[in-house]
C-alpha positions as CSV (number, residue, x, y, z in Angstrom):
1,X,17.5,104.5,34.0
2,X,19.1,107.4,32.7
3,X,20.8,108.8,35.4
4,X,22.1,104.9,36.7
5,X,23.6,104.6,33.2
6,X,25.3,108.2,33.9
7,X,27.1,106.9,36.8
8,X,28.2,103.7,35.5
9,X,30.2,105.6,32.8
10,X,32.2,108.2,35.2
11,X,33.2,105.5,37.4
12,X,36.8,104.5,37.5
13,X,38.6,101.2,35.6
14,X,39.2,99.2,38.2
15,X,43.4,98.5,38.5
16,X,45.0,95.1,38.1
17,X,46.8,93.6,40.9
18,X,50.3,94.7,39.2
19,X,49.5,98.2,38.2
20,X,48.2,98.8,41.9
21,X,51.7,97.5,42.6
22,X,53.7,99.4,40.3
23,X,51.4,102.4,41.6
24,X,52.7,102.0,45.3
25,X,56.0,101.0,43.9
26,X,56.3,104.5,42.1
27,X,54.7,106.4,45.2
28,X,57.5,104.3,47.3
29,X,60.2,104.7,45.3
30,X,60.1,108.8,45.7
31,X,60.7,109.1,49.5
32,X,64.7,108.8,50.3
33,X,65.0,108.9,54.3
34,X,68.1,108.4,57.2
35,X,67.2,105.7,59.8
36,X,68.7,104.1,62.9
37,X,68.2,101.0,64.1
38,X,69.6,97.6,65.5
39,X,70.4,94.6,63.0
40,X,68.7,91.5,64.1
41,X,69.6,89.5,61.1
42,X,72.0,89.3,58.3
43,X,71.8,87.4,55.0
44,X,74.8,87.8,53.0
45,X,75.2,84.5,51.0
46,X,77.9,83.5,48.2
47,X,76.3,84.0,45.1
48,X,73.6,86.7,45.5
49,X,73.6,89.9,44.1
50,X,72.7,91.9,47.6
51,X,72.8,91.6,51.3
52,X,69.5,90.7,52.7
53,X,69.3,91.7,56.4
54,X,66.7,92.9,59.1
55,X,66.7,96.3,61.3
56,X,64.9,97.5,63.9
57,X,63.5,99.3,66.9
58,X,61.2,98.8,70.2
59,X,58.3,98.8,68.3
60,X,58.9,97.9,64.4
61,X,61.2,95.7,62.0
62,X,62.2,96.9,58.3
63,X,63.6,94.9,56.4
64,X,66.8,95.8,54.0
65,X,68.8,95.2,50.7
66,X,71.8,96.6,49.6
67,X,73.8,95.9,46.9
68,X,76.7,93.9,46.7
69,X,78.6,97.0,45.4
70,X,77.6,99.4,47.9
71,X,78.0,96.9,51.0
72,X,81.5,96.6,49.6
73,X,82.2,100.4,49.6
74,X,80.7,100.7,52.8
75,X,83.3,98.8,54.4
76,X,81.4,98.0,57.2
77,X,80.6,93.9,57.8
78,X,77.4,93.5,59.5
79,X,76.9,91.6,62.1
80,X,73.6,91.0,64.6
81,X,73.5,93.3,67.1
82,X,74.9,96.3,65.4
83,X,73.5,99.5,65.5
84,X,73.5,101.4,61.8
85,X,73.1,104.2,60.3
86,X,71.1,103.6,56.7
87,X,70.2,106.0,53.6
88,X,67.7,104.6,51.2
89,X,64.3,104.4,49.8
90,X,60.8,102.4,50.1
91,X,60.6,100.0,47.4
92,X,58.3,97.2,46.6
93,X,59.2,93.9,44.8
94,X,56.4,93.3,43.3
95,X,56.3,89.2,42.4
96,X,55.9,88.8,46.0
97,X,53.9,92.0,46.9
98,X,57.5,92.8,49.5
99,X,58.2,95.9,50.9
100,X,62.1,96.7,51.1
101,X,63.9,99.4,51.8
102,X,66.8,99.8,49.4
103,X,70.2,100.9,51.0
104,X,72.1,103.4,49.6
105,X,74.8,104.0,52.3
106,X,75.9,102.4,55.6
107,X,77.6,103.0,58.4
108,X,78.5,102.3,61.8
109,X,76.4,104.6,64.8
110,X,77.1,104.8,68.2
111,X,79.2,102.0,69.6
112,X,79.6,100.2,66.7
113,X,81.0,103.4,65.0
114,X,84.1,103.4,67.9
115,X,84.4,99.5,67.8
116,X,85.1,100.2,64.0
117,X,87.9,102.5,64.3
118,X,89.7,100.7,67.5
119,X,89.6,97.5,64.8
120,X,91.3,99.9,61.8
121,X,93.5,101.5,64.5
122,X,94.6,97.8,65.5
123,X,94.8,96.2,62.0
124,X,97.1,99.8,61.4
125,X,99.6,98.8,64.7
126,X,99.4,95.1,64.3
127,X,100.5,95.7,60.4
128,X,103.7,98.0,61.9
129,X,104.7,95.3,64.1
130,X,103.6,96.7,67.8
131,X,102.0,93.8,68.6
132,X,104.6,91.6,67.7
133,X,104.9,89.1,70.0
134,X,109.0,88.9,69.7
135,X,108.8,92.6,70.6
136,X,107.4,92.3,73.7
137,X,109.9,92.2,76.5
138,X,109.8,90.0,79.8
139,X,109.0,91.1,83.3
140,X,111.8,92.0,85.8
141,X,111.4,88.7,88.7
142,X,112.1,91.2,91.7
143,X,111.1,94.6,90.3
144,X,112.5,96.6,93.3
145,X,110.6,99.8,92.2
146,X,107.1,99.6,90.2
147,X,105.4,102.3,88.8
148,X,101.1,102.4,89.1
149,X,99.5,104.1,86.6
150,X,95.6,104.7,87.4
151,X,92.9,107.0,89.1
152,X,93.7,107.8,92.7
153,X,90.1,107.5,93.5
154,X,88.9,103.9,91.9
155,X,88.8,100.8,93.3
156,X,91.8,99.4,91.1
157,X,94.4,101.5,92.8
158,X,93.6,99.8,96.1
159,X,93.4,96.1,94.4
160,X,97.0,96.8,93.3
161,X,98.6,98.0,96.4
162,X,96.9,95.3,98.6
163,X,97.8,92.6,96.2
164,X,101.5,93.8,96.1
165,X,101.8,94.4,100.1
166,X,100.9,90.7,100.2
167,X,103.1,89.5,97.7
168,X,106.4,90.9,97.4
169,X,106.2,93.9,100.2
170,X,110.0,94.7,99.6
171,X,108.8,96.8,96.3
172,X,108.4,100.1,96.1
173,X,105.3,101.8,94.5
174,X,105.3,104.8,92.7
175,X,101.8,106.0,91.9
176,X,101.0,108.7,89.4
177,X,97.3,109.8,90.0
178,X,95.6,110.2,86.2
179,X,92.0,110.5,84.7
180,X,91.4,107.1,83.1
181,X,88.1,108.6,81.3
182,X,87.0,111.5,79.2
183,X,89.2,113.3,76.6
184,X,92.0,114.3,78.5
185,X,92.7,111.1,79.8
186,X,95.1,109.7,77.0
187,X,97.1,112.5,77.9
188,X,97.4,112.2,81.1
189,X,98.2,108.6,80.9
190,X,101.0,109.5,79.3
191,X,102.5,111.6,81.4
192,X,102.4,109.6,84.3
193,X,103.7,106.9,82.4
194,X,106.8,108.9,81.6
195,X,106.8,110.5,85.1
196,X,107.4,107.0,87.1
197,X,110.1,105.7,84.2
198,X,112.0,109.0,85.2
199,X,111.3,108.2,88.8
200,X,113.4,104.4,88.1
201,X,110.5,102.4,87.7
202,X,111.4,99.3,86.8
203,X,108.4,98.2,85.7
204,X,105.0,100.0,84.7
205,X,101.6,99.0,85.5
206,X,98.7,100.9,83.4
207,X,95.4,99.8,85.5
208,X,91.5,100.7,86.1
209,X,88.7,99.2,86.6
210,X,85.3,97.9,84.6
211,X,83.4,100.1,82.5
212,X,81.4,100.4,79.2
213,X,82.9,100.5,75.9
214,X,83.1,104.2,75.3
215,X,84.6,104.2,79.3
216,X,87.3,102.6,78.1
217,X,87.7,104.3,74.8
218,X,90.9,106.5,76.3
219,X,92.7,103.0,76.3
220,X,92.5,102.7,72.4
221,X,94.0,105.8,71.8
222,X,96.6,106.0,69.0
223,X,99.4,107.8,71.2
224,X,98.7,105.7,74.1
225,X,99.6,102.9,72.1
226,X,102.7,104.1,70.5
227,X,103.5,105.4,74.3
228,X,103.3,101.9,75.5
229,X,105.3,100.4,72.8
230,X,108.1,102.6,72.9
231,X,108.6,102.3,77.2
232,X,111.8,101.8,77.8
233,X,110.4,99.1,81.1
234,X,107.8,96.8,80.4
235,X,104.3,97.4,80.6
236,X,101.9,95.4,81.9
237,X,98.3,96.4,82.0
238,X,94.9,95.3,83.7
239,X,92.1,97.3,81.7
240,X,88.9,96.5,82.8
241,X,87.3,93.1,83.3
242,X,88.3,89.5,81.4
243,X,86.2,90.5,78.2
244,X,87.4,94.0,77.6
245,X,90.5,94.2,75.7
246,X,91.5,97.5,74.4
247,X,94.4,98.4,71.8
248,X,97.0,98.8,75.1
249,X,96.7,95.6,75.9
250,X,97.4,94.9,72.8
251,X,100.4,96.5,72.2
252,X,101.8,96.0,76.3
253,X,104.1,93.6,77.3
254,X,101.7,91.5,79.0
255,X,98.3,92.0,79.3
256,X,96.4,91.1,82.6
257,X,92.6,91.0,82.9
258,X,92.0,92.8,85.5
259,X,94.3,95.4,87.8
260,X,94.9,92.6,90.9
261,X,96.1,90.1,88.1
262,X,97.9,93.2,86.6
263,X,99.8,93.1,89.8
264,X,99.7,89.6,90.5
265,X,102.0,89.2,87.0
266,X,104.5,92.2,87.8
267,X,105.4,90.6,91.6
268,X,106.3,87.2,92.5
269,X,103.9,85.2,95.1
270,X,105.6,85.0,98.6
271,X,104.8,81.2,97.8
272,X,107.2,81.2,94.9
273,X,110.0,83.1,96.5
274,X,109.7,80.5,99.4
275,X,110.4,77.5,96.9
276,X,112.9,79.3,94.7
277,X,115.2,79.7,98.0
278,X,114.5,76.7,99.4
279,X,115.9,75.1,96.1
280,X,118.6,77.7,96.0
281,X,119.4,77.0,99.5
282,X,119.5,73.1,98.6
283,X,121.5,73.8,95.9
284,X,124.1,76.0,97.4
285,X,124.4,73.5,100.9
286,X,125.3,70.7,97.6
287,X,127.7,72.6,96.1
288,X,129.4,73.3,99.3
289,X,129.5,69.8,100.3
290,X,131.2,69.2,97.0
291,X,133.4,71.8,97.4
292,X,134.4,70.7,101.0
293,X,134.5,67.2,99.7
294,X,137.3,67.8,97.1
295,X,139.4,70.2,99.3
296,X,139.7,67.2,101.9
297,X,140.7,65.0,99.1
298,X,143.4,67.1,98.1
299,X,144.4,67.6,101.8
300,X,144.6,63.8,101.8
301,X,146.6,63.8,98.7
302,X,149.0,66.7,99.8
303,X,149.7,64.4,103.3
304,X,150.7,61.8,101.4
305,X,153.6,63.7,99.5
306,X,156.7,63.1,101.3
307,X,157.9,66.9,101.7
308,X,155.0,67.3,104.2
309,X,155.5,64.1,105.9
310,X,159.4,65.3,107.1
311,X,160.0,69.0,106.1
312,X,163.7,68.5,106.5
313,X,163.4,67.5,103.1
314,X,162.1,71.3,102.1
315,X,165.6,72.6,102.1
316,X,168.2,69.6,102.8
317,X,169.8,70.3,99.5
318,X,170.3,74.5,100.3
319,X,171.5,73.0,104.1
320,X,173.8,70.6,102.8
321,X,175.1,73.6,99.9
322,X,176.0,76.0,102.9
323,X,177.7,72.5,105.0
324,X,180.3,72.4,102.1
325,X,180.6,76.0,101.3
326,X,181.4,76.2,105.3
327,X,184.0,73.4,105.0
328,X,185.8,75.1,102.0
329,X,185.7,78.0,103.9
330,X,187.4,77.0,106.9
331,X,190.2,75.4,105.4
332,X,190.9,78.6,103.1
333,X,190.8,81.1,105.5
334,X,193.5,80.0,108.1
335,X,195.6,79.8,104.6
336,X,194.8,82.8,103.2
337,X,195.8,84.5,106.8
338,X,199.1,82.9,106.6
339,X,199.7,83.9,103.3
340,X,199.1,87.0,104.3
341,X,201.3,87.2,106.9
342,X,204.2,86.1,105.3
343,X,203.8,89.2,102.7
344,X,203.5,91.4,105.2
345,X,206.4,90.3,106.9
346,X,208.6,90.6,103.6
347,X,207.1,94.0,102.9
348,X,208.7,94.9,107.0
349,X,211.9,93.3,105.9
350,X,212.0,95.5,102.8
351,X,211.2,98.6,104.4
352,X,213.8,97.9,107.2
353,X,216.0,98.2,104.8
354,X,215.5,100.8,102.7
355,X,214.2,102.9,105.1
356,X,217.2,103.9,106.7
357,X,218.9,104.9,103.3
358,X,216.1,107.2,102.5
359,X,216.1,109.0,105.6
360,X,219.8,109.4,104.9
361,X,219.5,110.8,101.6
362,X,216.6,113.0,102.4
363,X,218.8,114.3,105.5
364,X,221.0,115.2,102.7
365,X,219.1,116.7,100.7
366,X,217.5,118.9,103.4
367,X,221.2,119.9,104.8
368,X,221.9,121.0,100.9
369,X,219.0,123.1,101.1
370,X,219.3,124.9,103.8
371,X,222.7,125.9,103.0
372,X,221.6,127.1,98.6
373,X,219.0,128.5,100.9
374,X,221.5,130.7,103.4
375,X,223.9,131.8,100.4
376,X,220.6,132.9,98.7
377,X,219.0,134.9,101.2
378,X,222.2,136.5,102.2
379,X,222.6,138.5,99.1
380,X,218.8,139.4,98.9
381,X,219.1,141.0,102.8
382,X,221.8,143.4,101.6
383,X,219.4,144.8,99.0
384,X,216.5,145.4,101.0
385,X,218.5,146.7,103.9
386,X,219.5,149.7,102.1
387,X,216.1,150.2,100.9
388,X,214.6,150.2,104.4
389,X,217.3,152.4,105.7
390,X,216.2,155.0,102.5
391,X,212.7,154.4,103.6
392,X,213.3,155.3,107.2
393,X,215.6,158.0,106.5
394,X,211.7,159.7,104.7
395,X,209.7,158.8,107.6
396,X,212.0,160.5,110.2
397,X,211.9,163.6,108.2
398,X,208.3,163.1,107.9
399,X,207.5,162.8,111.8
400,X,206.4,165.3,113.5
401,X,208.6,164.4,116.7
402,X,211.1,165.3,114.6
403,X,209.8,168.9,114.3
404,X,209.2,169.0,118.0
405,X,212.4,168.2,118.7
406,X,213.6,171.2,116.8
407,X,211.5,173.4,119.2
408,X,208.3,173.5,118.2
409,X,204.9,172.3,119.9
410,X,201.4,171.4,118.9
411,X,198.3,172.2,120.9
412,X,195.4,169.9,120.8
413,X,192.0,170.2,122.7
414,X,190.9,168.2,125.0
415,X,188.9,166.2,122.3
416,X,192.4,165.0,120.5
417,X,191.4,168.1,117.8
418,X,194.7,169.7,116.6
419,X,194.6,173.7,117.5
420,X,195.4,175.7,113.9
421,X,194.3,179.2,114.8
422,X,193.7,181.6,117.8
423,X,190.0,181.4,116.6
424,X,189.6,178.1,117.5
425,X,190.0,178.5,121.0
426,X,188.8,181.2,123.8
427,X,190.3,182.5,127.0
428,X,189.8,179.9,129.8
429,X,189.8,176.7,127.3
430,X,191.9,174.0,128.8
431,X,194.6,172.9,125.9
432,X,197.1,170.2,126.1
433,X,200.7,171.0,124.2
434,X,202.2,168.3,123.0
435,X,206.6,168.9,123.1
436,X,209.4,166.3,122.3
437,X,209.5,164.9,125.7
438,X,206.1,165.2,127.1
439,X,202.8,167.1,127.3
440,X,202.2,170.4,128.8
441,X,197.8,170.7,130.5
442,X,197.5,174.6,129.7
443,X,194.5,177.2,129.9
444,X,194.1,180.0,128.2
445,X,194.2,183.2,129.5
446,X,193.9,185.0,126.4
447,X,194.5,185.3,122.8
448,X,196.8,187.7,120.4
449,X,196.8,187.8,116.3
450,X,199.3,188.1,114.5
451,X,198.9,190.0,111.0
452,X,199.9,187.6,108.5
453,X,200.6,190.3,106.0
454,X,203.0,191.8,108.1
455,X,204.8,188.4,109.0
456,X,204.4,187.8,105.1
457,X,206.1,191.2,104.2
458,X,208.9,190.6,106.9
459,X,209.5,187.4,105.4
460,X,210.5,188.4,101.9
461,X,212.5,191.4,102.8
């Protein structure tokens, strides 16, 4: 009895049903933990203080608050499907005996994460007008040059090509060979863009094929974008499959859903060109026939006018001017030539006449003349008579056949050279003498000298 009485007092107080609660709640309430998991449901009615929602795994569901204030801050608007990233604690609500977890923070993982900055990145271009649809430019009808921007290895360069060789084979393709995934990519995009615009593209097309979200994450890239918007040739683009629709499409000229309609929208079908000549060609055989119509009716019109039924009538007025001025003419010429005539004939007269009395006086005049002329040069002869004989008188002193005739002679050599001294010549030169009357051929035998001193002494005594 003793010892049963002993053990009834150490046992515990058993615990009502809300301290066991606030127990758990308090043990709860102390672990904070990160999670991943997939939302399956959302709850997020006008009204209540906190978003209600559901996330889980393969193998277990949790489910969530968060309140109103932090799911604002979060910025993030949850939808089924979505895979999060939570920070929270355990906590119990204890009128219903539920387990929640209360979320502190939320965000975006994985996918979701990227398909929450390509929406920022678009509400940011879309708010600076790059998708504007009055920005966007049309496409060229006959682009004579197009440039392919893609992978040289993927299945979309191929649907391109084929689908233009069918269409409109007069084009020409210029391809620039890119990554279209992985980090470099954007880049390289880029680049080839700017590579076939320099080449004379006329228009660009910026093509690949299918692929995941994150594949086609290099499409959504912030230069890319600007790139696109800023082309100086329209760009049309064929990214991925009907779904997929990146920021470049967005921001393109026209977007295509997949790379053969990429290229089906940048050439005209042979089937369209067919019926645009065939209407051209209608049109143009019209407006000929109109044409042609309204120069015969002016032809007819033109036959009608009298100058071109009798072309007489082009210049009878100018024929029947140079008819009269012919008639004046022939009847003022003979009378002009007899006029004339009759003037020359009293000039004759006149000059008959007077003629003869001016060769007389001039006879006169010449006969009176010549005689002033005789008197004059009579008295001028006399006084330049006596001056030539003066004049003469010198020069016959002055000759040297005057001194020959006195005796003397002069000896020249054969050359013409007159001999001055016995030195000048030698015994057996040939000399000619020259005397008054004629000239003597000598030789010389031999040569004397006479001393001038001597002769010079003789002389002055």
């Amino acid at each position: 009895m003793e010892s049963g009485a002993t053990e009834a007092k150490q046992a515990p107080e058993p615990l009502s049903v809300s301290g066991a609660m606030a127990l758990a709640k308090g043990a709860l309430e102390g672990v904070v933990v990160r999670l991943l998991g997939e939302v399956s449901e959302v709850s997020a009615k006008p009204g209540y203080k906190a978003v209600y929602f559901t996330v889980k795994d393969e193998r277990a569901a949790l489910p969530c608050m968060m309140w109103n204030n932090r799911y604002h801050a979060a910025g993030v608007a949850l939808r089924v499907g979505q895979l999060v990233e939570l920070t929270g604690r355990f906590t119990l609500y204890a009128p219903k005996g539920r387990m929640n977890f209360d979320v502190f923070s939320l965000a975006l993982a994985g996918e979701g994460d990227l398909r929450l900055k390509v929406a920022d990145l678009a509400r940011k271009l879309e708010a600076e007008g790059l998708m504007d649809p009055a920005r966007k430019r049309p496409l060229p009808a006959y682009p004579r040059t197009v440039g392919l921007v893609t992978s040289p290895r993927g299945a979309a360069v191929h649907d391109v090509l084929r689908t233009l060789r069918r269409r409109f084979p007069l084009s020409r393709v210029l391809l620039a060979g890119v990554p279209v995934e992985g980090a470099q990519a954007p880049a390289g995009i880029v680049e080839g863009m700017r590579q076939v615009v320099e080449a004379g593209a006329e228009v660009v097309l910026v093509v690949r094929g299918g692929g995941s979200f994150e594949d086609l994450m290099p499409f959504n890239d912030e230069r890319l974008a600007r790139t696109i918007a800023r082309c100086p040739v329209p760009v049309v683009t064929g990214i991925g499959h009907e779904p997929d629709t990146s920021i470049a499409d967005m921001v393109a000229d026209v977007r295509a859903s997949t790379p053969t309609a990429a290229a089906e929208a940048a050439s005209p079908s042979r089937e369209s060109l067919e019926r645009h000549f065939s209407a051209r060609a209608r049109s143009l055989a019209a407006c000929a026939g109109r044409a042609v119509e309204r120069a015969e009716a002016e032809v007819r019109r033109f036959s009608t006018r009298p100058l071109f039924r009798d072309p007489q009538l082009l210049f009878a007025a100018e024929a029947q001017t140079l008819d009269l001025a012919s008639e004046r003419l022939s009847r003022a010429i003979p009378a002009n030539v007899e006029r004339d005539a009759l003037s020359v004939e009293r000039q004759r007269e006149r000059l008959s006449r007077v003629l003869p009395v001016a060769v007389e006086r001039a006879r006169a005049d010449a006969t009176r003349a010549r005689t002033r002329l005789a008197a004059c040069g009579g008295s001028l002869v006399g006084r330049f008579s006596q001056e030539a004989a003066v004049a003469a008188a010198r020069l016959h002193d002055l000759s040297p056949l005057s001194v020959l005739g006195r005796g003397y002679a002069v000896a020249r050599t054969p050359e013409g050279a007159v001999v001055r001294s016995v030195r000048g010549v030698s015994a057996g030169d040939a000399v000619d003498v020259s005397l008054a009357d004629g000239v003597l051929a000598c030789r010389v035998e031999g040569t004397r000298r006479i001393d001038t001193e001597i002769m010079e002494w003789e002389d002055a005594s």
